[in-house]
C-alpha positions, -999 to 999 in steps of 0.1 A, spaced: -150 410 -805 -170 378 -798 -159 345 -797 -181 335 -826 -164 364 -849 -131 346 -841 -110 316 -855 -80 297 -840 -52 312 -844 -42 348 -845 -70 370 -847 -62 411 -858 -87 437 -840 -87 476 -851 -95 508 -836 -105 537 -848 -91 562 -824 -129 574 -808 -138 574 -770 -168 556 -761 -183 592 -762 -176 592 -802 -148 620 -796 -111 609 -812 -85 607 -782 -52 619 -778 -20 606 -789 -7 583 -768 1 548 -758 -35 525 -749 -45 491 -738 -62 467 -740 -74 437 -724 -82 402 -735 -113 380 -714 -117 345 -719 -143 326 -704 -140 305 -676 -116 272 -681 -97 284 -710 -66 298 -715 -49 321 -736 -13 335 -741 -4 369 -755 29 370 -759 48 399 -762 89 407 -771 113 438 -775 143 448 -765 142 456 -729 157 494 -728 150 502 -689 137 492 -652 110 508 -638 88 509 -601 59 516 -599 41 508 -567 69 489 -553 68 468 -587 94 462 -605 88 462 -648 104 464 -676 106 489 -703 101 474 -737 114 503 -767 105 529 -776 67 525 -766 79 522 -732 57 493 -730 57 482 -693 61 443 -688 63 431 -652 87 408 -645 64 382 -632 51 375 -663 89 367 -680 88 336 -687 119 335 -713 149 358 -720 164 348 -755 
């Protein structure tokens, strides 16, 4: 997504499940990541009910659900 095909606010992106070779991947949990040019800023902010710890790498993150989402815990920047 360009920053042309975009609007302020929140903006929805969707995926349709294929590799960059074309083939579908497996089931599982993916990422992605978000680039902004240089001088702007941008906050993706992200909430769940924290259901365990983990290290990895001598890091310390949290566990967000059932996705397992992993959260490090320098980026907390409120607990509700």
């Amino acid at each position: 997504m360009e920053a042309e095909d975009t609007v302020a606010g929140d903006n929805e992106v969707s995926w349709d499940a294929l590799a960059d070779t074309g083939y579908q991947v497996s089931d599982g949990l993916y990422y992605y990541t978000v680039e902004i040019s240089s001088g702007s800023s941008a906050t993706t902010p992200v909430s769940g009910e924290v259901t365990g710890i983990q290290y990895v790498g001598g890091v310390q993150y949290l566990a967000l659900g059932e996705s397992g989402r992993m959260v490090s815990l320098s980026t907390v920047t409120s607990v509700q």
